[in-house]
C-alpha positions in Angstrom: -55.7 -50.2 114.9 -56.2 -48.7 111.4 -56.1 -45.1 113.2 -52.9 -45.5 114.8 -51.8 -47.0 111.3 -52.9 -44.3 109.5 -51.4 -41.7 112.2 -47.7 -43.2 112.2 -48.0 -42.8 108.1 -48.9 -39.3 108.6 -45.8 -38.8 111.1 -43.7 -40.7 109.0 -44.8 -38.2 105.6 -44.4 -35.5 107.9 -40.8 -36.1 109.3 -39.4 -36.7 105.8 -40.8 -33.5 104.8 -39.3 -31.1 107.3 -36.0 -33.7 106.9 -35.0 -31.9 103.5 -33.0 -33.5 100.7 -31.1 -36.5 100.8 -27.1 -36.0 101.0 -25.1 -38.7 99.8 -21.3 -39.1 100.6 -19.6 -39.1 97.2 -16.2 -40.6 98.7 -14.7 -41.3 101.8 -11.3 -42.5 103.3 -10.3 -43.4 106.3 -6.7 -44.8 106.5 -4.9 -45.8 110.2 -1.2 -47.0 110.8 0.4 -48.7 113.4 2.2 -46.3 114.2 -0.3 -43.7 115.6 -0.6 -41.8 112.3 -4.1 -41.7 110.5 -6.0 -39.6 108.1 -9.7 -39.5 107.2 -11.8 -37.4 105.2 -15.0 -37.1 103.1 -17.4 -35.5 100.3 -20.9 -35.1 100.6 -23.0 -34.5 97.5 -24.6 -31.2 99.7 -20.3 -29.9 99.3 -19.8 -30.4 103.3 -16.5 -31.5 102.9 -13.6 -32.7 105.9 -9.9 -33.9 106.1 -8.4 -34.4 109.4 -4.9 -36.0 110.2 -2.7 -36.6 113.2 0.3 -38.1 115.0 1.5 -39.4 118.6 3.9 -36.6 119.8 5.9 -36.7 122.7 5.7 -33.6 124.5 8.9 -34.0 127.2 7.5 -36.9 129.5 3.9 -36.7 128.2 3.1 -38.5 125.2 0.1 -36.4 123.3 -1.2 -36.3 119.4 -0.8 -33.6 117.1 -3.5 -32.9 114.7 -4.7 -30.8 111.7 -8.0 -30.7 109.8 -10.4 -28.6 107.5 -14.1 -28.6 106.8 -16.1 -26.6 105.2 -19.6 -26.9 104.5 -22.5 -23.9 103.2 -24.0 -22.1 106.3 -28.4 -22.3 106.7 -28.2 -18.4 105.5 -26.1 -19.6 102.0 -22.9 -18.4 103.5 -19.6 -20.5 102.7 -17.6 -22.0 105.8 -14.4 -22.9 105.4 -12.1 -23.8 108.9 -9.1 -25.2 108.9 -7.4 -26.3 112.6 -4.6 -27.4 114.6 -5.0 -29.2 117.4 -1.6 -30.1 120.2 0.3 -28.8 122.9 -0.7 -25.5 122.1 -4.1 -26.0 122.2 -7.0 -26.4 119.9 -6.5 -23.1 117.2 -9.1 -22.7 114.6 -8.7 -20.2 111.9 -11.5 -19.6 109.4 -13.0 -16.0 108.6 -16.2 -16.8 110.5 -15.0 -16.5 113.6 -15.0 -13.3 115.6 -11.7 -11.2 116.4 -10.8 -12.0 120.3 -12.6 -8.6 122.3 -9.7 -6.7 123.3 -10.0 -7.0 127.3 -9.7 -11.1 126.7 -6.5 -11.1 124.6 -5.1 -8.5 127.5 -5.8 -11.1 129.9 -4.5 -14.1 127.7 -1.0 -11.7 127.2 -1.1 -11.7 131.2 -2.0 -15.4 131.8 0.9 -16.0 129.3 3.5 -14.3 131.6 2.3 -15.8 135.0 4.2 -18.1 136.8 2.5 -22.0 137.0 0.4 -22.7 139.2 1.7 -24.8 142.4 0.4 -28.6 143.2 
């Protein structure tokens, strides 16, 4: 019994070893109405930060929600993230200088899909 003691002390030590430093949240907010709107965001003490809001939206028949948000947060290699995003009818649309330019062939195919007629039920 002490060995399998002493072995879940060891595992324990060795867990919050490899874990790495505590991050607290510094402040937080999380705010929801009754009518569909809400907004939430937080600090951590590591500078991960996010905001996100949205709405209901109808969309002709279709009701949907409409949202937009931020986070940003330092990368494993010490590079700064920073996205911000829209989210609704148009899809989700993230912008932030992390991510790579569409390759050319897709956005050609994207320009075509654009101007095909919908597909039939």
């Amino acid at each position: 019994m002490v060995k399998v003691c002493l072995a879940c002390l060891v595992a324990v030590a060795a867990a919050a070893s490899v874990a790495g430093p505590e991050i607290t949240i510094l402040s937080a907010e999380n705010d929801v109405k009754y009518d569909g709107t809400y907004s939430y965001g937080f600090k951590n003490s590591d500078g991960t930060e996010v905001q996100q809001s949205g709405q209901l939206k109808q969309i002709g028949a279709e009701a949907g929600e409409a949202v937009q948000g931020s986070a940003s947060y330092t990368a494993p290699d010490g590079t700064p993230i920073r996205l911000t995003y829209t989210a609704d009818e148009n899809g989700y649309q993230p912008k932030g200088d992390h991510i790579p330019a569409i390759p050319e062939a897709i956005a050609r195919a994207l320009a075509y899909l654009a101007t095909a007629p919908p597909p039939k039920n």
